[in-house]
N, C-alpha and C positions, 0 to 999 in steps of 0.2 A: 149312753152312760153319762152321769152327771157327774160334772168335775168337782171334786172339791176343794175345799181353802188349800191353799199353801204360801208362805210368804214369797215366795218365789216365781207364784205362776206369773207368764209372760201375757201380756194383754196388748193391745194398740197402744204406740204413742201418743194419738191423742193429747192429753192433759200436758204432755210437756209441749208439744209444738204449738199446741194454744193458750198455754201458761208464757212460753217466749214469745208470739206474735203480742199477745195483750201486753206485755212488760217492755216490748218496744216502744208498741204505740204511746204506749204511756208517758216513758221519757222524752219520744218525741215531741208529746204533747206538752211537756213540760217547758221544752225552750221553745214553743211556739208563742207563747206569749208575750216576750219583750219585741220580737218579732212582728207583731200586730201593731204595734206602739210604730212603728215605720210605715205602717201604711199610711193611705191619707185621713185627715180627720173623720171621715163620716164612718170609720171602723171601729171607733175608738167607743162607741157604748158596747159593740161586738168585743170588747180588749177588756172591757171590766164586766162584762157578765164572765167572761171565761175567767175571770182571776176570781171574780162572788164561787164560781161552780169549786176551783181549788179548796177555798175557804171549809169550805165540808171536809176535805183531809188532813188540813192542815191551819195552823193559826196564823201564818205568815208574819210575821211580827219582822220588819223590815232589818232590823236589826241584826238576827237571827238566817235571813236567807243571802243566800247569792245574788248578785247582778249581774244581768246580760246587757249592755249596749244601752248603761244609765237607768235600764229597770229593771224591777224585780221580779224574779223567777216566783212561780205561784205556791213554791211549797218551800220550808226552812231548809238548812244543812242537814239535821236530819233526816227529813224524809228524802228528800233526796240520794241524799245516803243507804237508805234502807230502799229506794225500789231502784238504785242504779246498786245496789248490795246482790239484789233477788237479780236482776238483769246477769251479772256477771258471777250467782252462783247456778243461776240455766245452762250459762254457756258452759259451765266446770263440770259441771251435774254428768255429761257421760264419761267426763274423765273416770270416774269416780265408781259410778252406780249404773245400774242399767235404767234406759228411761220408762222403760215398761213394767217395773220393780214396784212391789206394793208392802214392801219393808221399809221401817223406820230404824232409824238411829235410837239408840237407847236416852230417854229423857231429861237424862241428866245432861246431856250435851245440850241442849236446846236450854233448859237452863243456866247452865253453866254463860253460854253464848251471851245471852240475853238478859244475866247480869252487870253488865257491863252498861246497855243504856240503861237500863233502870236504875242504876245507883247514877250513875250523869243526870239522866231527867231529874230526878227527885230531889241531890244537891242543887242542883238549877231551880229547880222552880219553888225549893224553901228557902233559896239564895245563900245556901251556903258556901256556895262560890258560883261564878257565872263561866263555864266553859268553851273555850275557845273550838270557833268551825273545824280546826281541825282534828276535834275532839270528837264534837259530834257527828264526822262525815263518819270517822275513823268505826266509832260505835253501830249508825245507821247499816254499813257495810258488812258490817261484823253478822248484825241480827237479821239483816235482808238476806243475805248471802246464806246463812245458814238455816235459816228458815225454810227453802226450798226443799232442803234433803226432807221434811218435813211433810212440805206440803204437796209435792208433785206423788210423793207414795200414797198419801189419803187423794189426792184428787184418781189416781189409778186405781184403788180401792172402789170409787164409783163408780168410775167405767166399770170394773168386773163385776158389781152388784146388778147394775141397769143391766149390763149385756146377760146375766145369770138369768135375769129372772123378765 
């Protein structure tokens, strides 16, 4: 008998326990890099390729990021915000929803959410005011963190199409 849709059918975990291991790694990865800057010199081309590879996520604009131990973290207060946002709406995520759930939130939250950077980014970057880190963490959190209820239901949505078919 062949199952069909329902927003509720139960699937493997999956996508969330590999959606939280990668969004680990990641932060971890993130304060690995002032951390390299301590090793001895001959690591130190190893220390700026890993902050070049950031560069693709992020503009780093020194200004704009944190400092670990006199250097700088490889991604702004933003994005930091937004994937330590995603990290700690994984951990919330079974409070909430079940992780095996292939329902979304209605899309007005996710907008609603995500209003909030995008009018920061925007005054920011056509300088209509420069906003303060603890603006932008505040923001980052908001859109990372809600983003998951998001994205863990489409990532489970996949598992159910690959395993269907």
């Amino acid at each position: 008998m062949k199952k069909t849709f329902n927003d509720e059918i139960i699937y493997s975990p999956l996508a969330y326990i590999l959606s939280l291991l990668l969004c680990t790694v990641w932060l971890i990865l993130i304060f690995i890099g002032p951390l390299l800057y301590k090793l001895p010199q001959s690591f130190y081309s190893f220390s700026d390729m890993y902050y070049y590879l950031f560069h693709f996520t992020c503009h780093q604009q020194p200004s704009r990021c944190y400092w670990l131990l006199d250097y700088q973290l490889p991604v702004c207060v933003r994005c930091f915000g937004i994937y330590f946002g995603a990290f700690i709406g994984l951990l919330v995520y079974p409070f909430f929803k079940s992780i095996k759930s292939t329902s979304i939130p209605k899309k007005a939250w996710l907008l609603l959410c995500f209003l909030p950077i995008g009018i920061d980014g925007i005054c920011s970057t056509i300088h209509i005011y420069s906003s303060p880190h603890w603006l932008r963490l505040i923001t980052g959190i908001l859109c990372g963190g809600v983003a998951m209820y998001y994205i863990i239901p489409g990532l489970n949505d996949v598992v159910r199409i690959v395993k269907d078919n």
